[in-house]
Residue frames as qw, qx, qy, qz and C-alpha x, y, z in Angstrom:
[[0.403, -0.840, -0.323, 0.166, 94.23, -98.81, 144.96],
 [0.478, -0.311, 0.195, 0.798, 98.12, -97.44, 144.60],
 [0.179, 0.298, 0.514, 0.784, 96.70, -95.83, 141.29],
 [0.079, -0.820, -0.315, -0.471, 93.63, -94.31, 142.05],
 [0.453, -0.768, -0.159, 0.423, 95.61, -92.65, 145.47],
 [0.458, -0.176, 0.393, 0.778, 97.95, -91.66, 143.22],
 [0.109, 0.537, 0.489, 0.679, 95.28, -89.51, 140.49],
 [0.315, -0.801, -0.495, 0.124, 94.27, -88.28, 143.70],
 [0.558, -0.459, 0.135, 0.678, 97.28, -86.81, 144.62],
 [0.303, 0.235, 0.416, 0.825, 97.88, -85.54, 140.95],
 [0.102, -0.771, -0.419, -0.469, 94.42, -83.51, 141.08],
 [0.490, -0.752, -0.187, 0.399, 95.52, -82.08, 144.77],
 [0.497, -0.511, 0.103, 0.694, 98.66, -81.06, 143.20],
 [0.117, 0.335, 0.476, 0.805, 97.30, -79.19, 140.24],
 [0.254, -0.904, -0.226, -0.260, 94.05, -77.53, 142.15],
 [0.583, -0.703, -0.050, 0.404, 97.35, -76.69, 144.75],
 [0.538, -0.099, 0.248, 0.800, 99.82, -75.19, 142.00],
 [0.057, 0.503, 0.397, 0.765, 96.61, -73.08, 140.47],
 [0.151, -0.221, -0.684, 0.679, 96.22, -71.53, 143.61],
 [0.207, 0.143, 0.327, -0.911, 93.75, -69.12, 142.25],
 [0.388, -0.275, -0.797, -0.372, 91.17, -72.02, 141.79],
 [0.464, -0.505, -0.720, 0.111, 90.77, -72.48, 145.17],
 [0.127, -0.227, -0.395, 0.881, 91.49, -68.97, 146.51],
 [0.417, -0.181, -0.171, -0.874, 88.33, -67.68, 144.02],
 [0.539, -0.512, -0.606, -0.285, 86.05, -70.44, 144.83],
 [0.285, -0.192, -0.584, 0.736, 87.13, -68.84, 148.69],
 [0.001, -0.149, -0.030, 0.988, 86.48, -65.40, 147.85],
 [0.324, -0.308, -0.740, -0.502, 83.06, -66.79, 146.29],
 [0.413, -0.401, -0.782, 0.240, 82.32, -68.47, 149.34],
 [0.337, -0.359, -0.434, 0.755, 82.95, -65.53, 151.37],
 [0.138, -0.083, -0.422, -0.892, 81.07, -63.04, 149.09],
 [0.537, -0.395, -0.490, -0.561, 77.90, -64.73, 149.46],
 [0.564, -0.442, -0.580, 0.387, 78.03, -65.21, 153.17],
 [0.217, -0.191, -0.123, 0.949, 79.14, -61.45, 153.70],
 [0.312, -0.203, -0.269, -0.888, 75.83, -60.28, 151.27],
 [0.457, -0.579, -0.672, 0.067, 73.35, -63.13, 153.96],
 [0.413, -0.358, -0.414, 0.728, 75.04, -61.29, 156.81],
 [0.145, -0.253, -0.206, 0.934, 73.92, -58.01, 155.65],
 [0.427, -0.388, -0.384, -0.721, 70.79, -58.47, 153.79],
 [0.651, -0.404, -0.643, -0.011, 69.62, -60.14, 157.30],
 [0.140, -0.661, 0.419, -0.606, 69.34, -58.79, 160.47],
 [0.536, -0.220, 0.751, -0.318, 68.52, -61.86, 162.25],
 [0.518, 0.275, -0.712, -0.386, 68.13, -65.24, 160.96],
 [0.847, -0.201, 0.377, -0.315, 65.80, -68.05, 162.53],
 [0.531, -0.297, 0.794, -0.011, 66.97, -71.37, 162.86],
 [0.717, 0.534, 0.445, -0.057, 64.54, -72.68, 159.49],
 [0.616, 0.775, 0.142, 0.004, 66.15, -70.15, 157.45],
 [0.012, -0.730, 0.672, 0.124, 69.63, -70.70, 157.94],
 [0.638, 0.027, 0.760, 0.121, 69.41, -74.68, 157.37],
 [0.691, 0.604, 0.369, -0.148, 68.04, -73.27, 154.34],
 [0.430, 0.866, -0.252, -0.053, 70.59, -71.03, 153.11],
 [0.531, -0.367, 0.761, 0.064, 73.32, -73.34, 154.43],
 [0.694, 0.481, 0.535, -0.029, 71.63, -75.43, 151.97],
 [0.367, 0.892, 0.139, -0.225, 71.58, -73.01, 149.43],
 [0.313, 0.854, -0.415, -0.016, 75.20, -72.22, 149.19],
 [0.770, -0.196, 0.605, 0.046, 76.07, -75.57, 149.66],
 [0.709, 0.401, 0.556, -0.164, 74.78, -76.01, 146.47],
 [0.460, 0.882, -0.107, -0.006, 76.11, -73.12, 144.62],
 [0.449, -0.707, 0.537, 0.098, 79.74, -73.89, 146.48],
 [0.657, -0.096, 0.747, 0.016, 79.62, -77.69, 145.59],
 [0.744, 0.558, 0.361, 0.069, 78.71, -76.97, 141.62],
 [0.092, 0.977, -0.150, -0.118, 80.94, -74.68, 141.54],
 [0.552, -0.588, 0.589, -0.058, 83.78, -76.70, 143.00],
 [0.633, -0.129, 0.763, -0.008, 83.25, -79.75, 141.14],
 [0.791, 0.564, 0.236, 0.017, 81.73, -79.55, 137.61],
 [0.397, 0.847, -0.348, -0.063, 85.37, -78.29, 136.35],
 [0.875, -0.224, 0.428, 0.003, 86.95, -81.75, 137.41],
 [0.736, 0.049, 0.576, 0.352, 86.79, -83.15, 134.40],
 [0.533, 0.843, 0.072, 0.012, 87.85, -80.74, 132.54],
 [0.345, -0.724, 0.568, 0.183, 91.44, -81.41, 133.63],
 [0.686, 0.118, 0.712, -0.097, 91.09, -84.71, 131.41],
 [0.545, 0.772, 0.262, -0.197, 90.17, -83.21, 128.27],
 [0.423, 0.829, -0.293, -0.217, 91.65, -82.38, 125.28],
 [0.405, 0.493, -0.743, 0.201, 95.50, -84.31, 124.51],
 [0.391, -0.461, 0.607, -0.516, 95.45, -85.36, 128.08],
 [0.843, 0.170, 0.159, -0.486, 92.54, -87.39, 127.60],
 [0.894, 0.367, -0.257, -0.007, 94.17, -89.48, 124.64],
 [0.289, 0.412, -0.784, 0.364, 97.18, -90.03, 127.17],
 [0.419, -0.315, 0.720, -0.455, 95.37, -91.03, 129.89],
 [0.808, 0.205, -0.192, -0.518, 93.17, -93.63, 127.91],
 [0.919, 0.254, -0.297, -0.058, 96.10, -95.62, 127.26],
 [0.174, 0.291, -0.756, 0.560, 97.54, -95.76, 131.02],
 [0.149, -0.133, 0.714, -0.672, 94.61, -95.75, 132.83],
 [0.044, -0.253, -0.951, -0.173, 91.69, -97.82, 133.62],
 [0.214, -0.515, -0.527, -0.641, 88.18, -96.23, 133.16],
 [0.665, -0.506, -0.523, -0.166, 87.05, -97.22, 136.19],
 [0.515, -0.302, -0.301, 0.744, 89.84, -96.04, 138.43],
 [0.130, 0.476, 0.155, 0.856, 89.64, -92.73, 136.76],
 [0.445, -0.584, -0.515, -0.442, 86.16, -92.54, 138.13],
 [0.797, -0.285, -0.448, 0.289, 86.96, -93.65, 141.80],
 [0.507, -0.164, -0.172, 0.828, 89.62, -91.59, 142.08],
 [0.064, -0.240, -0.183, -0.951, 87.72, -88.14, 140.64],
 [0.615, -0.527, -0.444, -0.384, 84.68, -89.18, 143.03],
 [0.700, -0.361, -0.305, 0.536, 86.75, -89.57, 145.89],
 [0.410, 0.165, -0.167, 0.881, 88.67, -86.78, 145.51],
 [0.259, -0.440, -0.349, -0.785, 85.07, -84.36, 145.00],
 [0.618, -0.415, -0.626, -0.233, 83.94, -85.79, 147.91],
 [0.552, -0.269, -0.312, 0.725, 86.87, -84.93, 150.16],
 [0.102, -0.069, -0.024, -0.992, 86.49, -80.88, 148.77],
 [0.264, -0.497, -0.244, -0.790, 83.21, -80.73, 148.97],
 [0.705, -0.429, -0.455, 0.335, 83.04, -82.32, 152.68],
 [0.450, -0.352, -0.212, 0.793, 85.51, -79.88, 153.65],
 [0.134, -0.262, -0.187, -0.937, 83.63, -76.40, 151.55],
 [0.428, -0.650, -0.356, -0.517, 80.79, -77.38, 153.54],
 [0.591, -0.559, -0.319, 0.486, 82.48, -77.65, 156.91],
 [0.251, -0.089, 0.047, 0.963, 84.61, -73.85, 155.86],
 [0.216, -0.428, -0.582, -0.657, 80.62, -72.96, 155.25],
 [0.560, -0.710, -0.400, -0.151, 79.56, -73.41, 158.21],
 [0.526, -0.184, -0.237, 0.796, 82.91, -71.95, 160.02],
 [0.068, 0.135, 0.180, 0.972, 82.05, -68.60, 158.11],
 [0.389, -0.639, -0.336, -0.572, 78.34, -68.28, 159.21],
 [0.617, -0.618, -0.387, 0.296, 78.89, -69.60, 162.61],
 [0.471, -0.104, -0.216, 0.849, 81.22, -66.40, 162.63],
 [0.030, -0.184, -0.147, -0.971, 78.53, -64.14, 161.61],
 [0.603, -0.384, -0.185, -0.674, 75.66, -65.57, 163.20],
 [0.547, -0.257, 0.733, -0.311, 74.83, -68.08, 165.94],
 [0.365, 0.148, -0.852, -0.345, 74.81, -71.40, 164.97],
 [0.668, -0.226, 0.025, -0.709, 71.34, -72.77, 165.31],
 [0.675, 0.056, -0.735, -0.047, 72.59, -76.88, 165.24],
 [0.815, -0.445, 0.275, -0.249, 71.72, -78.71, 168.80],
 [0.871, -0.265, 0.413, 0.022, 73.34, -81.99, 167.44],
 [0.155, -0.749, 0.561, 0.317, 76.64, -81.62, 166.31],
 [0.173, -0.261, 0.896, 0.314, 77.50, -85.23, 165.27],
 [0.537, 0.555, 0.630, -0.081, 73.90, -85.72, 163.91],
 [0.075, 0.893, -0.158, -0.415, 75.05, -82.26, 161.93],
 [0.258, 0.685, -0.634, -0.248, 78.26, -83.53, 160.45],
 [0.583, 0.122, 0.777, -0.203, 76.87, -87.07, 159.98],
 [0.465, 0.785, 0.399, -0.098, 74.41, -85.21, 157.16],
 [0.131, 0.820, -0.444, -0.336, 77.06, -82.79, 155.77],
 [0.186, -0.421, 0.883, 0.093, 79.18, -86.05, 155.22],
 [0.483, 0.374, 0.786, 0.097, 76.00, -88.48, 153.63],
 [0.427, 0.852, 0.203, -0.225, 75.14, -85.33, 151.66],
 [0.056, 0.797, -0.505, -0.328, 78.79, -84.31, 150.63],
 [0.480, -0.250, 0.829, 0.139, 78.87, -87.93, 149.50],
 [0.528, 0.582, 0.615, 0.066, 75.73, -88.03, 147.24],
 [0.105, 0.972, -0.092, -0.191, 76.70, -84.35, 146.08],
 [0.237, -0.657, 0.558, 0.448, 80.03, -85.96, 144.76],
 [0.507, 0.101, 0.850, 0.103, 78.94, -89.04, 143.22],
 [0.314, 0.721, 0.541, -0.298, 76.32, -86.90, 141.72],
 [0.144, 0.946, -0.140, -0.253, 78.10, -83.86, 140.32],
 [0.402, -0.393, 0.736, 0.378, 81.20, -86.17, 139.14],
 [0.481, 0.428, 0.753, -0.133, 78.89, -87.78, 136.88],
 [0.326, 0.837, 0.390, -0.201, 77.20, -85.09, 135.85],
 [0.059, -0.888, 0.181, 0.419, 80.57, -83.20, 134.68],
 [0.085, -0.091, 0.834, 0.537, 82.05, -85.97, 132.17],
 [0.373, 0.587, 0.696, 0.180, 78.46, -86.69, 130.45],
 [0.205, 0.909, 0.195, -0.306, 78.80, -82.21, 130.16],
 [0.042, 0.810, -0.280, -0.513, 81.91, -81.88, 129.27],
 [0.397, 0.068, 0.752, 0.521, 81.53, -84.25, 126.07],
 [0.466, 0.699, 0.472, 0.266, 79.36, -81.61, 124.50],
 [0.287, 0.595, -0.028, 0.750, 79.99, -77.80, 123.38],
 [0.218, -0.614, -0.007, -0.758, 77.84, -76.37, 125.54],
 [0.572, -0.052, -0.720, 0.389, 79.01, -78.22, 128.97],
 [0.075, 0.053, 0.467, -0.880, 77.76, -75.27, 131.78],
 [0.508, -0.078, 0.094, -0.853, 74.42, -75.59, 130.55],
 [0.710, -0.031, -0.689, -0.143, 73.86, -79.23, 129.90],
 [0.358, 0.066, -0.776, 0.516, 75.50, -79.41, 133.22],
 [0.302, 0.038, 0.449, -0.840, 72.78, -77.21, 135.20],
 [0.702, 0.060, -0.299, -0.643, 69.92, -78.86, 132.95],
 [0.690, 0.160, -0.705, 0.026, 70.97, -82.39, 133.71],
 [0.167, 0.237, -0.565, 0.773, 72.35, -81.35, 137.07],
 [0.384, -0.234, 0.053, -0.892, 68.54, -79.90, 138.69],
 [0.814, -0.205, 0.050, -0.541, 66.44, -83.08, 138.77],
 [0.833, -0.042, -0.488, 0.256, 69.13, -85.37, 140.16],
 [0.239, 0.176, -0.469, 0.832, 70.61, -82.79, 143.08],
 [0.397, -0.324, 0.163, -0.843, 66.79, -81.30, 144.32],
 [0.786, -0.483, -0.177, -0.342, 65.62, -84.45, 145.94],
 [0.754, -0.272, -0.385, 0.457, 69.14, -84.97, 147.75],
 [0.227, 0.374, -0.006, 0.899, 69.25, -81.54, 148.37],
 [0.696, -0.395, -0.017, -0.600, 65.54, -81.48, 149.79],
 [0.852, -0.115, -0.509, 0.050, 66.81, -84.39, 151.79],
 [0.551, 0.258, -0.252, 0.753, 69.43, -82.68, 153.08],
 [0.274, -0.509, -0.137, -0.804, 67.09, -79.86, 154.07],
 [0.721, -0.415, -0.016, -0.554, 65.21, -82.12, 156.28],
 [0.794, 0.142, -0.462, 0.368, 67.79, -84.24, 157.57],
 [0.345, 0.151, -0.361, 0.853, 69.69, -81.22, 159.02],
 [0.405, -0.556, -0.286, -0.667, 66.31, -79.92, 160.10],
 [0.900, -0.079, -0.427, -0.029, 66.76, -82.67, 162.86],
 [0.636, -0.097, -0.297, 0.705, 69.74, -81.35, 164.30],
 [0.074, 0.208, 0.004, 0.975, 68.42, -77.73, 164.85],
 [0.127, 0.302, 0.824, -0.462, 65.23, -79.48, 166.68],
 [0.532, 0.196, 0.014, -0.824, 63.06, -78.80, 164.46],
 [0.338, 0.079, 0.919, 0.188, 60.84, -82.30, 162.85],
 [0.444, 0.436, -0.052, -0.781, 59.56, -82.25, 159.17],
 [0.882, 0.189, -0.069, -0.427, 58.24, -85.52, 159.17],
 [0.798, 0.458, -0.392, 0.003, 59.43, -88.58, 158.88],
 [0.805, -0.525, 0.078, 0.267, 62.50, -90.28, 160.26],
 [0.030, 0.940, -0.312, -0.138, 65.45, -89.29, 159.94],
 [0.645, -0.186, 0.734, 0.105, 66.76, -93.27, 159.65],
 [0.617, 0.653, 0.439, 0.001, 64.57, -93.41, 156.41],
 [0.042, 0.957, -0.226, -0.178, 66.68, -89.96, 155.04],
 [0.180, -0.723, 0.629, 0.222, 69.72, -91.66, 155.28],
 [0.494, -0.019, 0.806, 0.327, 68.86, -94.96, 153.66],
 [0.492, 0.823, 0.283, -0.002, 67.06, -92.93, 150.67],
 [0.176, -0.838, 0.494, 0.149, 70.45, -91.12, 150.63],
 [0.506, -0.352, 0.780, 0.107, 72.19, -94.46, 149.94],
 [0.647, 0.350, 0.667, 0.118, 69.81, -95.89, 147.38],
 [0.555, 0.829, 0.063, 0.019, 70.17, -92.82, 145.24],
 [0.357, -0.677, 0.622, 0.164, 74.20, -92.91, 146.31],
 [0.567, -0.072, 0.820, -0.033, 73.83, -96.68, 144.75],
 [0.505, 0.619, 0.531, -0.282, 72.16, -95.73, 141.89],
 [0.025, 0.873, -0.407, -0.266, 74.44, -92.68, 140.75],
 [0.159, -0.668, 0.720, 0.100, 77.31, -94.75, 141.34],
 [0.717, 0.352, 0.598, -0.063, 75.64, -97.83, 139.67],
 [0.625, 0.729, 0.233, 0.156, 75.27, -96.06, 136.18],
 [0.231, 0.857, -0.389, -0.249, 78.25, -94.09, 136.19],
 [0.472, -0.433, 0.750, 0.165, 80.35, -96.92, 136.82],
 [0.626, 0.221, 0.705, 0.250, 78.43, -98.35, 133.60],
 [0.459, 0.864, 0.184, -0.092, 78.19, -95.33, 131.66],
 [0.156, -0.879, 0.352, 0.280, 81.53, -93.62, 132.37],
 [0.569, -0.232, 0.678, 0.403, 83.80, -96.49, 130.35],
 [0.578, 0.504, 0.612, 0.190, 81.91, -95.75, 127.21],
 [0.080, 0.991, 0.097, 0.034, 81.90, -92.26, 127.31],
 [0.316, -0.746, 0.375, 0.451, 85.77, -92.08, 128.24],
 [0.517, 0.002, 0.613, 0.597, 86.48, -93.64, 124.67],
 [0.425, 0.805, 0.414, 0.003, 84.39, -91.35, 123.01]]
């Protein structure tokens, strides 16, 4: 546990010394929130959950598939023979999880400044941000060491990426739907334990995939 707090720490203090990692993925943020705000003049409740959504998505790939590329090259053959596969993992899933938790709470700060926020139930609200920012790490952690073992790592990553993010994404959709009183079916109990089983799943195979791949 001392170790994988510790790789945490190390990745904090390298996305904190390259400052303009996190100030672009800001300016991103804020870019595409500034071009909603003005291609819209008014925005119903349906179609902000959506775009919430939306640039969740683009935020959270953005954010996260360059992980593991800290790892790579030289590095790589040092960490091999200090650390254990499995911590690695832990500790670069954890971390993703914390940022993208907190890019989707600084998401919703920045619309709620430009628009009303349509949510009714807060803690049902950031419940879903928090089961979604959870699959959406597990997921995209994953998805960034199996890309960056080939050349062409941004596209593998979106190709691979697409039909493992769009049914926890559409989940997500209709989850938060829930909290903005609107109901598209279903329960919302059910959501969260589909959430889990594909949480369980993820984190199933990386945990066997990821030791093979880190000796490659």
């Amino acid at each position: 546990m001392t170790q994988i707090w510790s790789l945490i720490r190390k990745d904090w203090m390298i996305e904190w010394r390259l400052k303009y990692a996190l100030s672009g993925l800001l300016l991103y943020l804020i870019t595409l929130v500034f071009v909603i705000v003005i291609s819209f003049q008014q925005i119903s409740g349906p179609v902000w959950n959506v775009l919430y959504w939306i640039l969740f998505l683009f935020v959270g790939m953005n954010a996260v598939l360059k992980s593991y590329q800290q790892e790579s090259g030289q590095r790589k053959y040092y960490f091999q023979q200090l650390i254990d596969p499995v911590t690695l993992l832990i500790s670069k899933t954890l971390y993703n999880i914390v940022l993208l938790f907190l890019a989707a709470l600084l998401i919703y700060l920045l619309l709620s400044v430009f628009i009303e926020s349509p949510v009714q139930h807060y803690a049902l609200f950031l419940g879903t941000v928090a089961a979604v920012s959870v699959s959406f790490g597990i997921c995209l952690t994953f998805i960034s060491i199996v890309a960056n073992q080939a050349a062409e790592s941004a596209t593998l990553a979106v190709i691979i990426g697409f039909p493992v993010l769009l049914p926890v994404l559409i989940t997500g959709v209709r989850m938060s739907a829930f909290t903005i009183g609107m109901s598209m079916g279903g329960e919302i109990e059910g959501d969260f334990t589909i959430l889990f089983a594909i949480d369980l799943l993820l984190l199933g195979l990386s945990l066997w995939l990821f030791p093979f791949l880190w000796k490659d």
